[in-house]
C-alpha positions as CSV (number, residue, x, y, z in Angstrom):
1,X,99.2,65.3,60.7
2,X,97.5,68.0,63.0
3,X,99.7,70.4,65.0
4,X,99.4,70.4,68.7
5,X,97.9,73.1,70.1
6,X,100.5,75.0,72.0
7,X,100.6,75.3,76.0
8,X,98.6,78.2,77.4
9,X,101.5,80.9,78.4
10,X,101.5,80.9,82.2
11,X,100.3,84.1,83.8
12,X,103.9,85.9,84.5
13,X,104.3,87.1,88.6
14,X,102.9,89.6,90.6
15,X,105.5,91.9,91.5
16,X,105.6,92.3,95.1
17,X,104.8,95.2,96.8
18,X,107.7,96.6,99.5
19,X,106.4,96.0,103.0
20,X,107.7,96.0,106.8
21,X,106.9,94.3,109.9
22,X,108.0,95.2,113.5
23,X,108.8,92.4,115.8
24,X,107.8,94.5,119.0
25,X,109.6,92.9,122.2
26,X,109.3,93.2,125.9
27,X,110.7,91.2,128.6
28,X,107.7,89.9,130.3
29,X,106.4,92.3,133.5
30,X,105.8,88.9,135.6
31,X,108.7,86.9,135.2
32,X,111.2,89.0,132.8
33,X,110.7,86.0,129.7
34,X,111.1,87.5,126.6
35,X,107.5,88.3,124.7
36,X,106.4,89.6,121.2
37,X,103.4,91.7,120.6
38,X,101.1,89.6,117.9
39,X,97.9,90.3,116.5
40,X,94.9,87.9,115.1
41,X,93.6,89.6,112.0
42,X,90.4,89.8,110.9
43,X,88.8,86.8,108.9
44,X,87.5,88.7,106.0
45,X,90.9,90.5,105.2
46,X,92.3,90.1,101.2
47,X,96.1,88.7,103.3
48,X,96.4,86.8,105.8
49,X,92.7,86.8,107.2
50,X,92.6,85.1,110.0
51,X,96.0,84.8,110.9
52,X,98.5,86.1,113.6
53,X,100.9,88.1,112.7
54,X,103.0,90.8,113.6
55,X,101.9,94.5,113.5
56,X,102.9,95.9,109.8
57,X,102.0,96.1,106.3
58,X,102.7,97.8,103.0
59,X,104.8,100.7,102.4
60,X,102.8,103.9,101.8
61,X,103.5,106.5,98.5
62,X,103.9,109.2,101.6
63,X,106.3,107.2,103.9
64,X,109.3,109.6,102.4
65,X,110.9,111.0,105.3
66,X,112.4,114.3,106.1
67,X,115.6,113.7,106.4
68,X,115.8,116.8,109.1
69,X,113.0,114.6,111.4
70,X,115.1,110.7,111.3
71,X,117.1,110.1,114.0
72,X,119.9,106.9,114.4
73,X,121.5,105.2,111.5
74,X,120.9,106.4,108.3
75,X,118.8,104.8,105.3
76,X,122.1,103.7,103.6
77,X,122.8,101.4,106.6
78,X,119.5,100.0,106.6
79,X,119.5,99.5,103.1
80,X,122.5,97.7,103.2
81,X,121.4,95.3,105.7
82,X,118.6,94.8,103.8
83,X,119.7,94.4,100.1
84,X,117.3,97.2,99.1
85,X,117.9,100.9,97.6
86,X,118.5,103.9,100.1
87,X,115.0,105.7,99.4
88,X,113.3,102.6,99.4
89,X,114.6,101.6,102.9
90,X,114.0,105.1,104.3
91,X,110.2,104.1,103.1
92,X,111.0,101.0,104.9
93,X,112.0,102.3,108.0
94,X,109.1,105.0,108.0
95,X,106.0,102.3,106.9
96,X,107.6,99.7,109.9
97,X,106.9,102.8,112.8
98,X,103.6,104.3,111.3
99,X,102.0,100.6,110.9
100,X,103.4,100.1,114.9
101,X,101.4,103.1,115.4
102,X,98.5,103.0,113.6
103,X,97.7,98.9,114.7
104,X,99.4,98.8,118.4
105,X,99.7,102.8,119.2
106,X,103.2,102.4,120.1
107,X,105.0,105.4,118.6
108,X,108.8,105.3,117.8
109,X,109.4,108.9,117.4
110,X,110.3,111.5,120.2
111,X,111.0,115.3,120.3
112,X,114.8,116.1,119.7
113,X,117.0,114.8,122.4
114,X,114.1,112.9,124.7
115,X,113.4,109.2,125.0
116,X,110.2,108.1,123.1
117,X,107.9,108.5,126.0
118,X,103.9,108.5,126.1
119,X,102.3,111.5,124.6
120,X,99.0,112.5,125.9
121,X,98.1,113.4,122.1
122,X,98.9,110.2,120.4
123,X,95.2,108.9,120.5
124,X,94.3,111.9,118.4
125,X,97.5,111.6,116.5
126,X,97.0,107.9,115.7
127,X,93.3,108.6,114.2
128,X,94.6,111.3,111.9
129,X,97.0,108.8,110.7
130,X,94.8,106.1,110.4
131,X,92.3,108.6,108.6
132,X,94.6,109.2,106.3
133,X,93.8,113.0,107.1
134,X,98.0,113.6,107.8
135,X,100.9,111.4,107.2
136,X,103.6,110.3,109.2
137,X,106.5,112.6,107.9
138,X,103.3,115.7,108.2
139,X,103.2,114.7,111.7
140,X,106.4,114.3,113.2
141,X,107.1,118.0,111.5
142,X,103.9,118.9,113.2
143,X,104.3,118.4,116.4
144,X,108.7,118.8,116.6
145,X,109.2,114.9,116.5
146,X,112.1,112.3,115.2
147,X,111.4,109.3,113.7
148,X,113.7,106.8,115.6
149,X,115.6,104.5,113.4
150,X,117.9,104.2,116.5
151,X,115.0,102.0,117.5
152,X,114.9,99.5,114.9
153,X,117.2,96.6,113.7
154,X,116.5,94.6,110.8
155,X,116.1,91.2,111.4
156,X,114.9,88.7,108.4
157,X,113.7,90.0,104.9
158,X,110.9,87.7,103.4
159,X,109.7,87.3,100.0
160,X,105.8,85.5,98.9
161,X,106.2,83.0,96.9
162,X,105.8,84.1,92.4
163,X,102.3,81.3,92.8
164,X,100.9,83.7,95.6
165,X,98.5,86.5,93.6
166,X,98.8,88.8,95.9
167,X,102.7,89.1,96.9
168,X,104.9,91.4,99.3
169,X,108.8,91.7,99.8
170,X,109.0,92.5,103.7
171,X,111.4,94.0,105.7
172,X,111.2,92.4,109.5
173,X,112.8,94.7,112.0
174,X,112.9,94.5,115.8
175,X,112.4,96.7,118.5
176,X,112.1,96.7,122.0
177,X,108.6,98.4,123.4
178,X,109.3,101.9,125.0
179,X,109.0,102.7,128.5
180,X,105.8,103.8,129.6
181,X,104.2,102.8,126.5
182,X,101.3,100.5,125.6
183,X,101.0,98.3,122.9
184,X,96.7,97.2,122.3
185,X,94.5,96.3,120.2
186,X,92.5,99.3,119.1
187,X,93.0,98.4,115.4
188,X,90.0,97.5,112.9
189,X,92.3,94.8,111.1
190,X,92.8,92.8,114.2
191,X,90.0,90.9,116.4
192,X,92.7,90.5,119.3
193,X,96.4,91.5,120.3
194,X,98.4,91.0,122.9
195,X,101.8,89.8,124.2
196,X,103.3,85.9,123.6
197,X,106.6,84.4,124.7
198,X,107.5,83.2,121.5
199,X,107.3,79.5,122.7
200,X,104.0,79.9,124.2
201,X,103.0,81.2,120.6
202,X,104.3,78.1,118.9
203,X,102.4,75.8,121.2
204,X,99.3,77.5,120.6
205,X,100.2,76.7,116.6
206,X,101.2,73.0,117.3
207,X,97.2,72.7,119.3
208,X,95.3,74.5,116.5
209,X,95.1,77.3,118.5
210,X,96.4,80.0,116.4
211,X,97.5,79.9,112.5
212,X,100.6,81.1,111.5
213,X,102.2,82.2,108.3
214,X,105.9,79.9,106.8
215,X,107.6,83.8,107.7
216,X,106.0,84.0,111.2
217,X,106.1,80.9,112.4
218,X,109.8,80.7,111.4
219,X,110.5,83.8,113.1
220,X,109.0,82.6,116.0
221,X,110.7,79.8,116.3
222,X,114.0,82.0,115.9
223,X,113.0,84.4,118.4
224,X,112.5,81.8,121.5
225,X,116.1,80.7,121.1
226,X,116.4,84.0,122.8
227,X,116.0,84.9,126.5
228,X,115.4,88.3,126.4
229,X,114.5,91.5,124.5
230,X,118.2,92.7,124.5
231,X,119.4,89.2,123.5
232,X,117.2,89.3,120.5
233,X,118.5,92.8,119.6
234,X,122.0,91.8,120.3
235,X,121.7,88.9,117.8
236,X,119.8,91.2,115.7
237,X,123.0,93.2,114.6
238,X,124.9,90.5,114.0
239,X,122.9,88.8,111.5
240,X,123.1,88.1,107.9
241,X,120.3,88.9,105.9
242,X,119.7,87.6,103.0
243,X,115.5,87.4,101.3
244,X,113.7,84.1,101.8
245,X,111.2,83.5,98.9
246,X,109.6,80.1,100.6
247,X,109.0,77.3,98.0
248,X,105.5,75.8,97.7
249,X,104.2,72.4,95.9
250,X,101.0,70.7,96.0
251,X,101.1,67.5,97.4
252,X,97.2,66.1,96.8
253,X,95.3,68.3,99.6
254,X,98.4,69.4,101.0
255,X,100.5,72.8,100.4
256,X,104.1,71.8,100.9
257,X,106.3,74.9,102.1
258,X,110.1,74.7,102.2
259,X,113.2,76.7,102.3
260,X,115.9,77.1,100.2
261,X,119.1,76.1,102.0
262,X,117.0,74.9,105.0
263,X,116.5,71.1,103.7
264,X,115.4,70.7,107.3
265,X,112.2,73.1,107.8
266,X,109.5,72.0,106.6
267,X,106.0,73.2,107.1
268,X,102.1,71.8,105.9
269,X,98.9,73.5,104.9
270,X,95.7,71.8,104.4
271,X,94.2,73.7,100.8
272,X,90.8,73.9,101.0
């Protein structure tokens, strides 16, 4: 009697890399609505080509702050909010502003004691940045600037899926756009940016019009429960965080995402 060949061994996860995402608000110019900056990306990109998304991405070996430069709560607080390690939610904190800086040119940080108003450097600023010919902690030392925590709230903190090859635990935040400044879309990893009430986003999914992530789109759809920037920052503060890692199955031609405790959400991707 032969002996079975044994299983393969499955291929054991990719550990995710730490990332942050800034859900940047505004209430709308025209009517007062509430509206969130999102960005298509470009096709070609390895994650999430194509999509729309809010400005962020993965946290950087030089987002270690300077502890002398951070102003508002300290990394402890936003560590515990997020379930994650002091230094690792100071890198947090730091990757959410440079990424709002390097793909939208909004710039949480200010001089000592000022609001976080336009600077008529930040053009230059944000090239060295995304050149990687300075970092963020390098810059705000440069030029006598904070890093504003005070700016941020955590919001949601999302985990890819272990199927995914290419995975990132992500720290959402929020914060509200400052005055005077102007979020666009001089970026390379986006083909176009601009503002959305989250509703008007989620109609655009519902027609085709835009594709959307399981994280965004339930963000989204969390966001327009809201009627206004300092609603959503209000609600914010008060939330309980706890990581989502989204559950996928196959169902023939058809990627099946759910959530755990949510036996309610439900959301479809056509595998191609």
């Amino acid at each position: 009697m032969g002996t079975a060949a044994p299983h393969p061994a499955r291929p054991q996860p990719v550990e995710p890399r730490p990332a942050a995402t800034v859900l940047l608000l505004r209430d709308s110019p025209e009517g007062g609505e509430l509206q969130v900056f999102l960005q298509r990306r470009v096709t070609g990109m390895a994650f999430a080509g194509g999509m729309t998304v809010f400005p962020g991405g993965g946290v950087s070996p030089d987002d270690v702050p300077d502890p002398a430069r951070w102003r508002g709560p300290g990394p402890a607080r936003f560590g515990s909010r997020l379930g994650q390690p002091e230094t690792l939610a100071a890198a947090l904190v730091t990757a959410a502003v440079r990424e709002t800086f390097e793909e939208c040119g909004v710039l949480l940080a200010s001089r000592p004691g000022c609001p976080p108003v336009p600077v008529a450097e930040a053009p230059t600023w944000r090239a060295d940045l995304e050149g990687r010919r300075v970092t963020l902690p390098a810059l705000l030392d440069r030029h006598d600037m904070e890093l504003r925590a005070d700016l941020l709230v955590p919001w949601s903190r999302w985990i890819t899926p272990p199927v995914n090859p290419r995975r990132y635990d992500t720290a959402f935040l929020v914060a509200r756009v400052p005055d005077g400044q102007v979020a666009d879309d001089a970026t390379t990893e986006a083909v176009e940016a601009r503002w959305w009430a989250p509703a008007e986003a989620l109609a655009g999914h519902t027609a085709g019009e835009l594709s959307l992530m399981a994280p965004t789109l339930h963000t989204l759809q969390d966001l327009a429960r809201h009627p206004s920037a300092a609603a959503v920052l209000d609600a914010a503060a008060r939330r309980d965080i706890s990581p989502v890692t989204p559950e996928v199955r196959r169902e023939g031609r058809v990627a099946v995402i759910t959530l755990p405790g949510d036996p309610d959400w439900r959301y479809e991707e056509t595998v191609r």
